[in-house]
DSSP file (Angstrom, degrees, kcal/mol; ACC not computed):
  #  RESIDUE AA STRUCTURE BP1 BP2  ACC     N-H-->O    O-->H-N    N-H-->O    O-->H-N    TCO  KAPPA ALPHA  PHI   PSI    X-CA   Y-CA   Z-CA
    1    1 A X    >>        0   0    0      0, 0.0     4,-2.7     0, 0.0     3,-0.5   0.000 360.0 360.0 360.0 -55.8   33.4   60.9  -33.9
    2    2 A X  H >>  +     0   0    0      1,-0.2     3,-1.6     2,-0.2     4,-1.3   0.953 360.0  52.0 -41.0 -76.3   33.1   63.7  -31.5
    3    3 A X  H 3> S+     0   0    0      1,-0.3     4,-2.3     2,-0.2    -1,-0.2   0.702 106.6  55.0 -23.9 -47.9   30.5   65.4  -33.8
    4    4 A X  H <> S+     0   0    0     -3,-0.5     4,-0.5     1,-0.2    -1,-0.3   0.840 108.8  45.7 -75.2 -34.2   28.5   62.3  -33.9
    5    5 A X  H <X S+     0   0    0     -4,-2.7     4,-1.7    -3,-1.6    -1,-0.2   0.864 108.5  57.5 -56.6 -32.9   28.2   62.1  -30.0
    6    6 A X  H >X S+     0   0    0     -4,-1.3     3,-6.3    -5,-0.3     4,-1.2   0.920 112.3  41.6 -59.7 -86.8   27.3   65.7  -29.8
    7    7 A X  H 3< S+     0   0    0     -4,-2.3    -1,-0.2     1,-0.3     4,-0.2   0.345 109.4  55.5 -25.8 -18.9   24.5   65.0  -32.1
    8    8 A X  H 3< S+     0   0    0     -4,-0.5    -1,-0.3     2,-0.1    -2,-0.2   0.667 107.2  51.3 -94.1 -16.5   23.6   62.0  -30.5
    9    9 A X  H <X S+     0   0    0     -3,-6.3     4,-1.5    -4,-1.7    -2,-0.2   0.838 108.5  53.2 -72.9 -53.0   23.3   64.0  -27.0
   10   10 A X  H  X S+     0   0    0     -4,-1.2     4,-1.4     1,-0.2    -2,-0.1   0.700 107.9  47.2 -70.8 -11.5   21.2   66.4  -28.4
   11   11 A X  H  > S+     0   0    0     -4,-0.2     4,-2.0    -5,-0.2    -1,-0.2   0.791 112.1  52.6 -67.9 -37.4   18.5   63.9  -30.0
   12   12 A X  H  > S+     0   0    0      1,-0.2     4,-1.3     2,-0.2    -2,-0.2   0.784 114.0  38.4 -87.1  -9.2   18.5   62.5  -27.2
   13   13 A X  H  < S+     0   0    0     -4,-1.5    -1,-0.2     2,-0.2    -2,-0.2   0.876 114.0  56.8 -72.3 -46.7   17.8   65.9  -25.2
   14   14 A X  H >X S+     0   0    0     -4,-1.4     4,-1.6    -5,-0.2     3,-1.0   0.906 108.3  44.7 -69.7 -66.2   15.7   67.0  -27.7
   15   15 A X  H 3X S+     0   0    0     -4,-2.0     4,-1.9     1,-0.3     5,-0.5   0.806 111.7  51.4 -49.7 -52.6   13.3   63.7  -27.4
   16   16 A X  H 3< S+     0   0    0     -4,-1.3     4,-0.5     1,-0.2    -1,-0.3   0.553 105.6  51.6 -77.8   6.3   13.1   63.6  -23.8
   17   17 A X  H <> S+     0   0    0     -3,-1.0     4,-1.8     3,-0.2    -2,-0.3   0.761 112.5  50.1-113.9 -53.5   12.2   66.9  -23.4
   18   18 A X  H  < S+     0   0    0     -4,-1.6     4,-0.4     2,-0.2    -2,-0.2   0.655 111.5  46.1 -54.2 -21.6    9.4   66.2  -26.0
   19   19 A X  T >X S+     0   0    0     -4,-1.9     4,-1.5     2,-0.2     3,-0.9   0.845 113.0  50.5 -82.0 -50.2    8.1   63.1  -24.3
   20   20 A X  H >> S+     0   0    0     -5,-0.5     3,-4.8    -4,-0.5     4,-2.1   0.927 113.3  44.0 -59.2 -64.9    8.1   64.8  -20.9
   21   21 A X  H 3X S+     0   0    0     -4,-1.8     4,-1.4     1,-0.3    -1,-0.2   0.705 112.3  53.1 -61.8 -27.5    6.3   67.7  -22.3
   22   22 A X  H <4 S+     0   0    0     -3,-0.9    -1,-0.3    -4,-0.4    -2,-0.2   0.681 111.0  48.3 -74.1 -15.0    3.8   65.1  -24.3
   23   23 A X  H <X S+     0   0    0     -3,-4.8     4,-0.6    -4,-1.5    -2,-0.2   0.844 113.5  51.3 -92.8 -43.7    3.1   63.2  -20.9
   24   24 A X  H >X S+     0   0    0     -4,-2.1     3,-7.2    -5,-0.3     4,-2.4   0.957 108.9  42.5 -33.6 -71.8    2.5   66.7  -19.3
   25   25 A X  H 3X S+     0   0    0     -4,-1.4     4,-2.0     1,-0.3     5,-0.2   0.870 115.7  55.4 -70.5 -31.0   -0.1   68.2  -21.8
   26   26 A X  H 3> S+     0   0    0     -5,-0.2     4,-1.2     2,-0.2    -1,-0.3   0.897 113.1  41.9 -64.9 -11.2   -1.8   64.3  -21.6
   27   27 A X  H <X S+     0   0    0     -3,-7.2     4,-2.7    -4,-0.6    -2,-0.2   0.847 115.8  51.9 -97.3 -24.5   -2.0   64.8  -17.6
   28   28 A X  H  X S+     0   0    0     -4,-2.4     4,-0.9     2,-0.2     3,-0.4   0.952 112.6  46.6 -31.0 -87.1   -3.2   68.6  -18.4
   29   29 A X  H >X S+     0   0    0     -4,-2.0     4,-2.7     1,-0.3     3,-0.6   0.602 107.0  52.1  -2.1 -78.1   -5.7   67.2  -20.5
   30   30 A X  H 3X S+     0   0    0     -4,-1.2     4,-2.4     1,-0.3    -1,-0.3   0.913 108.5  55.1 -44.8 -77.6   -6.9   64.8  -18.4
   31   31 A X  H 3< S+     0   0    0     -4,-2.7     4,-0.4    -3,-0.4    -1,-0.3   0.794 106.2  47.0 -12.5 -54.0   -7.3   67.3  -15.5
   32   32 A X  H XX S+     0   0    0     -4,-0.9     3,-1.0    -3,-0.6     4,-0.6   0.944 104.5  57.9 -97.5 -42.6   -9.1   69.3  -16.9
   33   33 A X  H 3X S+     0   0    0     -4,-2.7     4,-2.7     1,-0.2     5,-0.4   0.861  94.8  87.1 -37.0 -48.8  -11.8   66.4  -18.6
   34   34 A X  H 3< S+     0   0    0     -4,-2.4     4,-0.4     1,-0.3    -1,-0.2   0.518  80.7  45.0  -8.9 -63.7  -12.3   65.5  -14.8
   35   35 A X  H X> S+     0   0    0     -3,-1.0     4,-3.6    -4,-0.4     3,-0.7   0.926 111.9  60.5 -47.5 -63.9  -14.7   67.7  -13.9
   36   36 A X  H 3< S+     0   0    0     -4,-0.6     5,-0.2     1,-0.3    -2,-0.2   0.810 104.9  40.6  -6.0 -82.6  -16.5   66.8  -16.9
   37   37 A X  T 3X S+     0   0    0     -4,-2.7     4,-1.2     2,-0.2     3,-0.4   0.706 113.0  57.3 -74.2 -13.2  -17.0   63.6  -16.6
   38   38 A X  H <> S+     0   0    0     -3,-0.7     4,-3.0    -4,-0.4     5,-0.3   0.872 106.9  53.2 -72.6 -31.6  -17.9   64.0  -12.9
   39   39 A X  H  < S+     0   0    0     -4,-3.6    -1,-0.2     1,-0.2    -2,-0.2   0.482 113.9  35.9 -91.0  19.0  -20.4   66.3  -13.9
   40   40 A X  H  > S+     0   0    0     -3,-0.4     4,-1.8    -5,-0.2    55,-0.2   0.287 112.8  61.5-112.5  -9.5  -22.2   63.9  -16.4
   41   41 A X  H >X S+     0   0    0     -4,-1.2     4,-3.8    -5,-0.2     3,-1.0   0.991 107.7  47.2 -56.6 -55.3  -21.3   61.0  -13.9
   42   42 A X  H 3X>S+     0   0    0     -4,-3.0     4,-2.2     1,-0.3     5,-1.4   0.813 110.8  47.9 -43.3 -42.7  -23.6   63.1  -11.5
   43   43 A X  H 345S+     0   0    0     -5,-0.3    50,-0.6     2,-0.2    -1,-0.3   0.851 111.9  52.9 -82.9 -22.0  -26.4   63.7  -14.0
   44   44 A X  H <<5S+     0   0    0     -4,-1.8    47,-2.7    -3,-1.0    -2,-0.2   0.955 115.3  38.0 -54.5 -64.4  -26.3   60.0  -14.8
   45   45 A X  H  <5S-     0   0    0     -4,-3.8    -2,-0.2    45,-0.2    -3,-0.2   0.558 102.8-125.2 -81.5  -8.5  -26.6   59.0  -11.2
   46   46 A X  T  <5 +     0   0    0     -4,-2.2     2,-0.5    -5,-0.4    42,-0.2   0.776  65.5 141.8  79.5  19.4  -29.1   61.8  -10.3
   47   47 A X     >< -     0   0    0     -5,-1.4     4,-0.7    -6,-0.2    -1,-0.3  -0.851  29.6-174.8 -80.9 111.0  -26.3   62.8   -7.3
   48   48 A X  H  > S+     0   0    0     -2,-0.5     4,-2.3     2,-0.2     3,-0.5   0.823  75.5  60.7 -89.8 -29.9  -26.8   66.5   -7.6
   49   49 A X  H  > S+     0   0    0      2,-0.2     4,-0.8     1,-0.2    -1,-0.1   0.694  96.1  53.2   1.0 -69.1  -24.2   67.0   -5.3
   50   50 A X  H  4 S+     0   0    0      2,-0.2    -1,-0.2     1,-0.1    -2,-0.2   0.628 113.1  50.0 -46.0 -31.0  -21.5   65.3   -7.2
   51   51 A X  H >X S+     0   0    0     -4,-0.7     3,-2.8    -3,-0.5     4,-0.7   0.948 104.4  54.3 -80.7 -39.5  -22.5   67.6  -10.0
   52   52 A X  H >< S+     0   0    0     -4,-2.3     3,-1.1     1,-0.3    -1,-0.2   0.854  99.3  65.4 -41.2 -36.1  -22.5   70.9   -7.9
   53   53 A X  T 3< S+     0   0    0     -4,-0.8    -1,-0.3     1,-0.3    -2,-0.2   0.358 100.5  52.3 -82.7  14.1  -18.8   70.0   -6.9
   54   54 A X  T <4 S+     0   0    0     -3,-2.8    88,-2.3     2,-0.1    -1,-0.3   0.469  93.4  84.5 -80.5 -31.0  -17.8   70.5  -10.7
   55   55 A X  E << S-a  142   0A   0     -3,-1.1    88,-0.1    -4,-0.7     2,-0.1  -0.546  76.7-121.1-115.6 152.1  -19.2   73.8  -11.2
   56   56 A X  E >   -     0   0A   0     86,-5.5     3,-0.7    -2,-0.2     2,-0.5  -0.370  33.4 -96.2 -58.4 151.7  -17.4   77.3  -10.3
   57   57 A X  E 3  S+     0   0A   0      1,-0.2    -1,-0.1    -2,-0.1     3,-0.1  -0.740 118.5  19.0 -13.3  81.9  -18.7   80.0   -8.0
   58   58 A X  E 3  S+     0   0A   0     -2,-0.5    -1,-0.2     1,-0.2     2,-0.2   0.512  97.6 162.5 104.5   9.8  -20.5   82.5  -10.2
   59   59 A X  E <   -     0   0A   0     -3,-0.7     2,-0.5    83,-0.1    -1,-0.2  -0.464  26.3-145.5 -89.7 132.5  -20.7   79.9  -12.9
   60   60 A X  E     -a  144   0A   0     83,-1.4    85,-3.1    -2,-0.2     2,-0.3  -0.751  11.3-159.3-112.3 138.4  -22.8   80.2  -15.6
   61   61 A X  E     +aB 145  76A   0     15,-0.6    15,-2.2    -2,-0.5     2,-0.3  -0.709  20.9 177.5-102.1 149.0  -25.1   77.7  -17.9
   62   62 A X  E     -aB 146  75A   0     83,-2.2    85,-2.4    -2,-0.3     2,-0.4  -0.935  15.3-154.3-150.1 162.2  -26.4   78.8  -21.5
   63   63 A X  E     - B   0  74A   0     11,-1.1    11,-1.0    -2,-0.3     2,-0.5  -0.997  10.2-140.5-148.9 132.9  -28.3   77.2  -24.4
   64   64 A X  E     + B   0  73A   0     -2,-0.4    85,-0.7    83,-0.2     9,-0.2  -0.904  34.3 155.7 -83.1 116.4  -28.3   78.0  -28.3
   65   65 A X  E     - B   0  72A   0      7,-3.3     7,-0.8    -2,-0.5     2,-0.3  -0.700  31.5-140.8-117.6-145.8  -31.2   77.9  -29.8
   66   66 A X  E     + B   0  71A   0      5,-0.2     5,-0.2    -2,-0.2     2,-0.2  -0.983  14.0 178.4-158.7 166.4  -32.8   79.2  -32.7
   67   67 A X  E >  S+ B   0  70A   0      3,-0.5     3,-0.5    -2,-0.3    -2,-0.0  -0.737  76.9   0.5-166.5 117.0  -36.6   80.6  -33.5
   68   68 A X  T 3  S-     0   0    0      1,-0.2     2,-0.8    -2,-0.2    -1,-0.1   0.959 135.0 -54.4  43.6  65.4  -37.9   82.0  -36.6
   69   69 A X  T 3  S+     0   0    0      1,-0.1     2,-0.7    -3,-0.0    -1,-0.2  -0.007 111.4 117.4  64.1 -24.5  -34.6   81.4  -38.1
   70   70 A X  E <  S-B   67   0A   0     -2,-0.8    -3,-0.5    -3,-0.5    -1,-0.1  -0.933  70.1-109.9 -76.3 103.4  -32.4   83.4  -35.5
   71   71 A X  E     -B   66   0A   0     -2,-0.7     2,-0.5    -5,-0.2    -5,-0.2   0.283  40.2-170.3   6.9 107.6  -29.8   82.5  -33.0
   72   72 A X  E     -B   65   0A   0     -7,-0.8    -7,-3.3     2,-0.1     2,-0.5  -0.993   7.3-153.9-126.8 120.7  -31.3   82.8  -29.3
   73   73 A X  E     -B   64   0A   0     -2,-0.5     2,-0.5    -9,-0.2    -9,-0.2  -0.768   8.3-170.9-138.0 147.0  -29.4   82.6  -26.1
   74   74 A X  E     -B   63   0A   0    -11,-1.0   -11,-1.1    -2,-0.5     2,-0.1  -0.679  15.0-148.4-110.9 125.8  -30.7   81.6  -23.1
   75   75 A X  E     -B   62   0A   0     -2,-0.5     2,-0.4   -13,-0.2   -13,-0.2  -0.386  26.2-152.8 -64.0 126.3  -29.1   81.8  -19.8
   76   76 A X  E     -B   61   0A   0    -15,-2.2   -15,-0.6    -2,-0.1     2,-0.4  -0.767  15.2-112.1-117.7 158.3  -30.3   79.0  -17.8
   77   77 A X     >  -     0   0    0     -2,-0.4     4,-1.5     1,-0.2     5,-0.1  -0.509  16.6-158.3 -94.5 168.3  -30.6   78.8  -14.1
   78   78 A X  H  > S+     0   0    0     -2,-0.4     4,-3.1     2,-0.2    -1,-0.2   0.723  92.8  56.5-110.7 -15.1  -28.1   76.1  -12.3
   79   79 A X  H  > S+     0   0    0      2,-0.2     4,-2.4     3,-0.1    -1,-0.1   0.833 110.1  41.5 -62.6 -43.2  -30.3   75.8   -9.2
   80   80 A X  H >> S+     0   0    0      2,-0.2     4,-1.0     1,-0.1     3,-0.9   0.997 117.9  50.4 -73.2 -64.2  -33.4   74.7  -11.2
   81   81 A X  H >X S+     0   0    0     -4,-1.5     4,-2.5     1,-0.2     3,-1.8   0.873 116.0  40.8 -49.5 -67.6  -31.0   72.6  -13.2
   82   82 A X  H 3X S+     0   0    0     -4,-3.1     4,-0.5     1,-0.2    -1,-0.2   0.769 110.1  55.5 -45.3 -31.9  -29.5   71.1  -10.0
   83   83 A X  H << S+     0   0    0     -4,-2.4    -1,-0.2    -3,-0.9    -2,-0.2   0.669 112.1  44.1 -61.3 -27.1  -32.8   70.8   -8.2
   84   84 A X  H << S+     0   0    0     -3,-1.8     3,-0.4    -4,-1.0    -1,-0.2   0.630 107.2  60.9 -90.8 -32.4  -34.1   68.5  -11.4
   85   85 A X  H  < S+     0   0    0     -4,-2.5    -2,-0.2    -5,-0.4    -1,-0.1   0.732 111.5  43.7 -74.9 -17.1  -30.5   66.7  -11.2
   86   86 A X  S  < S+     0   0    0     -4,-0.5    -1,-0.2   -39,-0.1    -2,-0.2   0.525 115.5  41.0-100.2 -14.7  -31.7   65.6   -7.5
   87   87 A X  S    S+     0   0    0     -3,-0.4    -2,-0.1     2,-0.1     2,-0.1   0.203  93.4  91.7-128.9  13.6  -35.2   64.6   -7.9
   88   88 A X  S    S-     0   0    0    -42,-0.2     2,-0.2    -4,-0.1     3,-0.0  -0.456  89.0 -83.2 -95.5-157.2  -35.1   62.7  -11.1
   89   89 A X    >   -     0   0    0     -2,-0.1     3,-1.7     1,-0.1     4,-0.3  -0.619  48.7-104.9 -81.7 145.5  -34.5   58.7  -11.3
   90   90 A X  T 3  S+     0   0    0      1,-0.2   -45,-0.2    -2,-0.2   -46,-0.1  -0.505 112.1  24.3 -81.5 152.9  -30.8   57.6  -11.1
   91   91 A X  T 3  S+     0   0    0    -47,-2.7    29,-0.2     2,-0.2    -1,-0.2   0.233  93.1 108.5  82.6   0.2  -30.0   56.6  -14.9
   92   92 A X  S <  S+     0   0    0     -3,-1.7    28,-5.3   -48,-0.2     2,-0.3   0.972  74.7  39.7 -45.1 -70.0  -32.7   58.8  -16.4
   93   93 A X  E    S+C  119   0A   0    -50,-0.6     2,-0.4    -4,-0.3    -2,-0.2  -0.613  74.3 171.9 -96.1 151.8  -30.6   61.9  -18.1
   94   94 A X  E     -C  118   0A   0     24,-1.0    24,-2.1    -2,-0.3     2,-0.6  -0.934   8.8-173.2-161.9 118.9  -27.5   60.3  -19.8
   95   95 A X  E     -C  117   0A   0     -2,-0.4     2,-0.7    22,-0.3    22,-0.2  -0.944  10.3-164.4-134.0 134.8  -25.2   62.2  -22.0
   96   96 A X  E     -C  116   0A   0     20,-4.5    20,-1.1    -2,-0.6     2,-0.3  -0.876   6.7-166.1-123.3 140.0  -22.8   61.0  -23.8
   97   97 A X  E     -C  115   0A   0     -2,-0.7     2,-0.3    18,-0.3    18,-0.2  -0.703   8.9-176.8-121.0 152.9  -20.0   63.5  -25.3
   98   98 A X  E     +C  114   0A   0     16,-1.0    16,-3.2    -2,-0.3    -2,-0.0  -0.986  54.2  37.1-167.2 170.7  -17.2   62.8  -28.2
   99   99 A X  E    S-     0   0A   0     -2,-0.3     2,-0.4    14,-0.2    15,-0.2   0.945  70.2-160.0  15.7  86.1  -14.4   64.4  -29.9
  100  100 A X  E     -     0   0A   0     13,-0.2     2,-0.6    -3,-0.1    13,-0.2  -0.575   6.7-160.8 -65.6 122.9  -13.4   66.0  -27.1
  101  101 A X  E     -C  112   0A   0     11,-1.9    11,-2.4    -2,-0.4     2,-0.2  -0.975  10.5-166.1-125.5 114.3  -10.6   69.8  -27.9
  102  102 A X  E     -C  111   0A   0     -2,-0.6     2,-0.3     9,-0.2     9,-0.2  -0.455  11.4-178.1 -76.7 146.0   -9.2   70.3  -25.2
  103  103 A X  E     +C  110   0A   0      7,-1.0     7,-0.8    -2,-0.2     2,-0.4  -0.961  10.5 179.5-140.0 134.5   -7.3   74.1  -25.2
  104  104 A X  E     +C  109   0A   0     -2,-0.3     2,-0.4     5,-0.2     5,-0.2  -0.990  19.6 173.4-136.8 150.9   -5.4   75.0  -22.1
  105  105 A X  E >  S-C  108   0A   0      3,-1.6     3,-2.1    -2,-0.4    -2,-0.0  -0.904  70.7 -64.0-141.3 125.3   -3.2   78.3  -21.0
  106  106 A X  T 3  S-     0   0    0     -2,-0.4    -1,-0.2     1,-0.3     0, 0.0   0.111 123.8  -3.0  20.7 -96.7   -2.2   78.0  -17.5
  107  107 A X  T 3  S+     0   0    0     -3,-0.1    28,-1.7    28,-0.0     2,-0.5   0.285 118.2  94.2-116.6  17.7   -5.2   77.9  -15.2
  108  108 A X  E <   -CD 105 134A   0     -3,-2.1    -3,-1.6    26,-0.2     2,-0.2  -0.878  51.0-178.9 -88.9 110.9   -7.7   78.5  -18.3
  109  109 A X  E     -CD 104 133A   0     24,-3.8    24,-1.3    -2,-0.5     2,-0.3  -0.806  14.7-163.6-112.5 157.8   -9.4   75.6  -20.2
  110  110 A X  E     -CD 103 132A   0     -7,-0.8    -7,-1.0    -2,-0.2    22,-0.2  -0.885   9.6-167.7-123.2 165.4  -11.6   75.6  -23.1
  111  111 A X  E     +CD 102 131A   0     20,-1.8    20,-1.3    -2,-0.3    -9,-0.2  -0.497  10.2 173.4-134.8  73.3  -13.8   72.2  -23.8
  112  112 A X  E     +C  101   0A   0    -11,-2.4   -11,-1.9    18,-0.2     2,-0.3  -0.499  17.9 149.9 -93.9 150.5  -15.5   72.0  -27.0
  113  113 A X  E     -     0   0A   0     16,-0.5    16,-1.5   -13,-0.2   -14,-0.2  -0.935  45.0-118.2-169.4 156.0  -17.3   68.2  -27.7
  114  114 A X  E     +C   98   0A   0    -16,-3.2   -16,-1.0    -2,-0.3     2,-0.3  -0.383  42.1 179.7 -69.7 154.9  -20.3   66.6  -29.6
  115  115 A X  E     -C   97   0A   0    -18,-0.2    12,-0.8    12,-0.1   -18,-0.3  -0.779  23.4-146.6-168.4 157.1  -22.7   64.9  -27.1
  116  116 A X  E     -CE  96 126A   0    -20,-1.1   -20,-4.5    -2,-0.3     2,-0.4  -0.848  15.5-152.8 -83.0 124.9  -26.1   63.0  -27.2
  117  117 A X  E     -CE  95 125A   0      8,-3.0     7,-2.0    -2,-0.2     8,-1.8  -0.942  12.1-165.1-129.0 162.0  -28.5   63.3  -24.4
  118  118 A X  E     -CE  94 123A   0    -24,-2.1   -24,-1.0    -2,-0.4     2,-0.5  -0.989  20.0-143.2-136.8 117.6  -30.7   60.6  -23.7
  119  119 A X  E >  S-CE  93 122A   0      3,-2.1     3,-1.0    -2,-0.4     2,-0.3  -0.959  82.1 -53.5-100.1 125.6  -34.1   60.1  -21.5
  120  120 A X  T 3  S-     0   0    0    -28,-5.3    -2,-0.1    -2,-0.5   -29,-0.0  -0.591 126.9 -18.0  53.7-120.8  -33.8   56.9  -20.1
  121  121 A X  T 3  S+     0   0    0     -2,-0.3     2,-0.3     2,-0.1    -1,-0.2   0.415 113.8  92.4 -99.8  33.4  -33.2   55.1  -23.4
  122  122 A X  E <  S-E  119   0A   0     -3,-1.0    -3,-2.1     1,-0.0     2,-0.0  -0.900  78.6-112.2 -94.6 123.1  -34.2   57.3  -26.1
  123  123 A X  E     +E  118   0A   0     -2,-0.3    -5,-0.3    -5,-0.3     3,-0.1  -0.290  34.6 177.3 -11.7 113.0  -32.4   59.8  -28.0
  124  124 A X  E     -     0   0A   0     -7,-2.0     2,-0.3     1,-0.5    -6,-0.2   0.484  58.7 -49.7-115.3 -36.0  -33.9   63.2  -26.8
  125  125 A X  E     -E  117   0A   0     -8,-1.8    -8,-3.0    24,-0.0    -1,-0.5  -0.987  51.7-149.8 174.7-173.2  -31.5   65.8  -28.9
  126  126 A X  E     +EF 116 150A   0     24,-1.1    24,-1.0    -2,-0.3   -10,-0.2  -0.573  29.4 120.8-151.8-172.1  -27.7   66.4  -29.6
  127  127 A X  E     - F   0 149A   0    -12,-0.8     2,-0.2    22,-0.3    22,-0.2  -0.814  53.9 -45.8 112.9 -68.0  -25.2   69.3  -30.4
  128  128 A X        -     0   0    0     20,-0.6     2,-0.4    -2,-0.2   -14,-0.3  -0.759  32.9-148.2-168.6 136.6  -22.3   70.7  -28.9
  129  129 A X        -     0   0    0    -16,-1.5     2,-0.6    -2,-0.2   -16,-0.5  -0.980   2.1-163.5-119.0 150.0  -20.7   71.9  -25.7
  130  130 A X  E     - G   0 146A   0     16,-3.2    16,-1.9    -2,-0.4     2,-0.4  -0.918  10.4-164.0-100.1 119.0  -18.3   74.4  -24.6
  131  131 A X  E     -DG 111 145A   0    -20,-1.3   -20,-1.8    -2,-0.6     2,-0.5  -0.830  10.9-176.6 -45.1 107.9  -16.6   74.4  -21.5
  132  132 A X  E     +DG 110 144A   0     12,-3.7    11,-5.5    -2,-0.4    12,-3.5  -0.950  19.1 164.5-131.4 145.2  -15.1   76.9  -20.1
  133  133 A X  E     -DG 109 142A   0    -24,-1.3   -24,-3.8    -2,-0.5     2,-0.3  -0.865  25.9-141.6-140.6 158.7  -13.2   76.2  -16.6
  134  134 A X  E     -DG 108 141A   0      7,-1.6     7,-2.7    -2,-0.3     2,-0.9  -0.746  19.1-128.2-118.8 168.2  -10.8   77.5  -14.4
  135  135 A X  E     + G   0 140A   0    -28,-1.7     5,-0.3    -2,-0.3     2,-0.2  -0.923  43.2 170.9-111.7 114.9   -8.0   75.5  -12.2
  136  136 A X        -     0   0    0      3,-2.8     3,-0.1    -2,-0.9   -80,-0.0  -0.695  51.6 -85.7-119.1-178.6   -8.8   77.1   -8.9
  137  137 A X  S    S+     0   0    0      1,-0.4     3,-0.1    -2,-0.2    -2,-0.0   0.342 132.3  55.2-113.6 -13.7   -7.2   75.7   -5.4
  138  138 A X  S    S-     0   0    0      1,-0.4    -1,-0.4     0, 0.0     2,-0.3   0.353 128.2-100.5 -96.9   7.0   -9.8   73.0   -5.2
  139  139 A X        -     0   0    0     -3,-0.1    -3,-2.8     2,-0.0     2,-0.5  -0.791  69.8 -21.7 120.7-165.0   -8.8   71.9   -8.8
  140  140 A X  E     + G   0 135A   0     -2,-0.3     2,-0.2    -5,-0.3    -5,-0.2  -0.727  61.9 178.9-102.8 134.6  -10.7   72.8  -12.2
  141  141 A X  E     - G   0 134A   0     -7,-2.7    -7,-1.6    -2,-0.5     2,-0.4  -0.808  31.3-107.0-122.9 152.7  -14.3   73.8  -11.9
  142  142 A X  E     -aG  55 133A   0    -88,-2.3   -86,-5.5    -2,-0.2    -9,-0.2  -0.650  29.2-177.9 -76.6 142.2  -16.5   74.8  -14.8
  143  143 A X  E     +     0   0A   0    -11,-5.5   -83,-1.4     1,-0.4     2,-0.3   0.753  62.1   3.6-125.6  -9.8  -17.2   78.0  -14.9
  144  144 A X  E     -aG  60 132A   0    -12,-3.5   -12,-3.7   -85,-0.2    -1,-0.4  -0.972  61.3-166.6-134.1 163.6  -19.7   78.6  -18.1
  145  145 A X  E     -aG  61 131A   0    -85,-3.1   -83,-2.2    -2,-0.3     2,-0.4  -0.968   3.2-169.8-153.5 143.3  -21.1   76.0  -20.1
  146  146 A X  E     -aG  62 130A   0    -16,-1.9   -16,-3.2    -2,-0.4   -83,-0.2  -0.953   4.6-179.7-147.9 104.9  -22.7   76.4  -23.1
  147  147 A X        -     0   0    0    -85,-2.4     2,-0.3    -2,-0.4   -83,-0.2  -0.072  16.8-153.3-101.1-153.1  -24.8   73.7  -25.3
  148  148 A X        -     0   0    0    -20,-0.2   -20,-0.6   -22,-0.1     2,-0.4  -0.855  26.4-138.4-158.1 149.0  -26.6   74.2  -28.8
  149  149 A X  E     -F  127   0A   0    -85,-0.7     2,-0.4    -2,-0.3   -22,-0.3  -0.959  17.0-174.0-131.8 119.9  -30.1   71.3  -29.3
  150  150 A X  E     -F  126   0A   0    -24,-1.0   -24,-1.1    -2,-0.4    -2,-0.0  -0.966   6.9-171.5 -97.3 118.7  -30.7   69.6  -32.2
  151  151 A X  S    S+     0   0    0     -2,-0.4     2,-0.4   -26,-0.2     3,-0.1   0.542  78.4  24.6 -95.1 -14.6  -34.2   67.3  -32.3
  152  152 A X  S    S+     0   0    0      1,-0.1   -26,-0.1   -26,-0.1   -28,-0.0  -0.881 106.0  41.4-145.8 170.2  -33.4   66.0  -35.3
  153  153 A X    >   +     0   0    0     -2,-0.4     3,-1.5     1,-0.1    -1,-0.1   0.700  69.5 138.8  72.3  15.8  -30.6   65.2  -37.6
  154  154 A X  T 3   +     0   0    0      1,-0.3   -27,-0.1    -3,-0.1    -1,-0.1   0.838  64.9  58.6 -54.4 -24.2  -28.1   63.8  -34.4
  155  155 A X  T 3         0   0    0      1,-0.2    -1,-0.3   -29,-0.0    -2,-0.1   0.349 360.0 360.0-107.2  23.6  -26.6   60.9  -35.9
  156  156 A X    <         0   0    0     -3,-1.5    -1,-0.2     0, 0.0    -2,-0.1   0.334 360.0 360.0 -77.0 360.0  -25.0   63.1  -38.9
């Protein structure tokens, strides 16, 4: 009987320690998608502002491409990007991201996801971005981001 209590303490130790720790890593998680989605809310609404408060100090934006069969990348600037997030029409750029992996180590995130970008309501290209963000003291900021553009072949 004793034995069976024991066991029954430690399941139950065992489980709550796993739940807590499952609620954690979803509010981790969650955190750290924040930015994200402020910063495609921003490009949505053409608030450049809203997007600027997502991105790190030093932060840097990059693009994959490719040209005569070889891997090119180009460093992009985040002033011309913002300046273009500010002057266009609100609902113009739309991107839309899926299957989000998430990776976290203490005030390091990584963000890998699929995403569609859109002008107005046409398909304009697809591919991937990485995120990578820090939890700094105003919260988690990007600090590089990095897409890849596909013209063709998106809905694969």
């Amino acid at each position: 009987m004793l034995n069976a209590r024991f066991m029954l303490a430690l399941l139950i130790l065992f489980l709550s320690v796993q739940i807590k720790t499952i609620g954690q890593n979803n509010l981790d998680q969650s955190a750290v998608m924040n930015p994200i989605r402020l910063f495609f809310n921003g490009m949505l609404t053409a608030d450049s502002s809203k997007v600027s408060s997502t991105i790190a100090k030093h932060a840097k934006f990059f693009t994959v491409t490719e040209q005569n069969g070889e891997p090119i990348f180009q460093e992009g600037s985040i002033a011309n990007f913002l300046n273009t997030i500010g002057g266009i029409k609100p609902g113009f750029f739309k991107e839309v991201i899926s299957n989000e992996k998430i990776s976290i180590d203490g005030k390091f995130a990584s963000v890998w996801c699929d995403y569609q970008f859109y002008l107005g309501d046409q398909l304009h290209h697809c591919g991937v971005n990485q995120f990578l963000l820090i939890n700094t003291s105003q919260g988690w900021k990007i600090r590089q981001a990095t897409d890849t553009r596909r013209a063709i072949d998106c809905n694969e």
